[in-house]
C-alpha positions as CSV (number, residue, x, y, z in Angstrom):
1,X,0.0,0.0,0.0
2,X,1.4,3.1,-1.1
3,X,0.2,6.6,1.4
4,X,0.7,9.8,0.1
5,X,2.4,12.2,1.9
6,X,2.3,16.2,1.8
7,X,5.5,18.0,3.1
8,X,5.0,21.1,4.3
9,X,8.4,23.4,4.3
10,X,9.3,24.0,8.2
11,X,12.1,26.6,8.1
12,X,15.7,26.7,6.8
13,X,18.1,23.5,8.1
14,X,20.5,26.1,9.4
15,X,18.3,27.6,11.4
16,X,18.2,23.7,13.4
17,X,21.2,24.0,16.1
18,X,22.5,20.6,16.4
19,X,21.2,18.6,19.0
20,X,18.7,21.4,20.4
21,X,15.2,20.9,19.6
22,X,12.7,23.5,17.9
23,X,8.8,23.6,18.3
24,X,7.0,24.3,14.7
25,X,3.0,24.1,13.9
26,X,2.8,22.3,10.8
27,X,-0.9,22.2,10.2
28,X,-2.5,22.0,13.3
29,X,0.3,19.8,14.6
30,X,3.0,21.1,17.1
31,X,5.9,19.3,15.6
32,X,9.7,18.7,17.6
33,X,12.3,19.0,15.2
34,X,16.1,17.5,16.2
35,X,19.2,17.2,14.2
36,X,21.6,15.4,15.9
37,X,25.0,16.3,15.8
38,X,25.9,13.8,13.3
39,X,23.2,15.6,11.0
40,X,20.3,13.0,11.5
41,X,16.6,15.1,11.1
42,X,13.8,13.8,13.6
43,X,10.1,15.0,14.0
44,X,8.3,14.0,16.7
45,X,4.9,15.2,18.3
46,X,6.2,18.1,20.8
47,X,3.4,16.9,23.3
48,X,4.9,15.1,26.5
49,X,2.7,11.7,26.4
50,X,3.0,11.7,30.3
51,X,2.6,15.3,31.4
52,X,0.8,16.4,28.1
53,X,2.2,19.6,28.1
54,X,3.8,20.5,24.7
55,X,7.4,20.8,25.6
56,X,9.5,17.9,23.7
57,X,10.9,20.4,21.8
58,X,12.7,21.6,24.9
59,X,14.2,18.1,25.8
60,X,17.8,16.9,26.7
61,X,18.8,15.5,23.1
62,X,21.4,12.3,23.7
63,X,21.7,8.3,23.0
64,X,21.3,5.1,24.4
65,X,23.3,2.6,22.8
66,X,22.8,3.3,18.8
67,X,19.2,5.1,19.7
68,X,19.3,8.9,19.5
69,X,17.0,10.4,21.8
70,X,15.3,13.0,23.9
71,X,14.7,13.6,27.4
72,X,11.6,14.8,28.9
73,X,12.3,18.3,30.3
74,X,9.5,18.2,32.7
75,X,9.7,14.0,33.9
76,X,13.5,13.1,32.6
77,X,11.2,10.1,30.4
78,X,13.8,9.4,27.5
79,X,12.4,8.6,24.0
80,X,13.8,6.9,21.1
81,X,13.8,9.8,17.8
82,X,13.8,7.3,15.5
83,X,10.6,5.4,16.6
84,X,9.1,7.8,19.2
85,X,9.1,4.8,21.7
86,X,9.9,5.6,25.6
87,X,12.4,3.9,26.6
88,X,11.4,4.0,30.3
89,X,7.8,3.1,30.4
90,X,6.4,0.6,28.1
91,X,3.7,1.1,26.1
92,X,4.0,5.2,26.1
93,X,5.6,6.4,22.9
94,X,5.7,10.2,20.8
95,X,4.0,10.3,17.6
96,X,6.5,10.3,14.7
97,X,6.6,12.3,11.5
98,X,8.3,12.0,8.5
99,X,11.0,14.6,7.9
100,X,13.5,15.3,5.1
101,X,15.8,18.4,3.5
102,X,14.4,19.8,0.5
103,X,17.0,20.5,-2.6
104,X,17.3,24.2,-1.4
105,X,18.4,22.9,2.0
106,X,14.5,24.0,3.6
107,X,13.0,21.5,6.5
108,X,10.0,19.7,5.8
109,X,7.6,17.8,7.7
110,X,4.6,15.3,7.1
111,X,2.0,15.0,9.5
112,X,-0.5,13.6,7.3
């Protein structure tokens, strides 16, 4: 099965600091955008799944293992960027949204 995707253009990459978050509305979607130091791009939903306050885009951006991730700001809950899966309580997990760099170096995001 094949699902269309819109991307919406975020914001310039350079205007990404590497591993801080930024919070964006794409749609009616607050969106957490990371790139990792190595240059990875990761959207996530910016909602805290345990505190649901939007504030993921504020988190503590490391790894665990091979597993970039973010910290909680408020609870210190670490979640996996690649799969938006906590990594401290199972069964909570971040929606996550495809992401890419356009030809003219410009974010975009899916939330479709």
């Amino acid at each position: 099965m094949i699902i269309d995707v819109t991307f919406q253009p975020v914001c310039p990459l350079h205007r990404l600091e590497p591993d801080r978050g930024v919070a964006a509305l794409v749609g009616s979607v607050q969106v957490a955008l990371f790139r990792t130091s190595d240059g990875e791009l990761f959207a996530v939903g910016n909602q805290d799944p345990i505190s649901h306050a939007y504030v993921m885009s504020r988190g503590i951006v490391g790894s665990r293992g091979a597993a970039p991730t973010v910290a909680s700001p408020l609870h210190k809950q670490v979640y996996d960027l690649r799969t938006g899966e906590c990594l401290d309580v199972p069964g909570v997990s971040l929606p996550v949204y495809p992401a890419r760099v356009s030809e003219d170096s410009v974010v975009e995001v899916a939330v479709d």
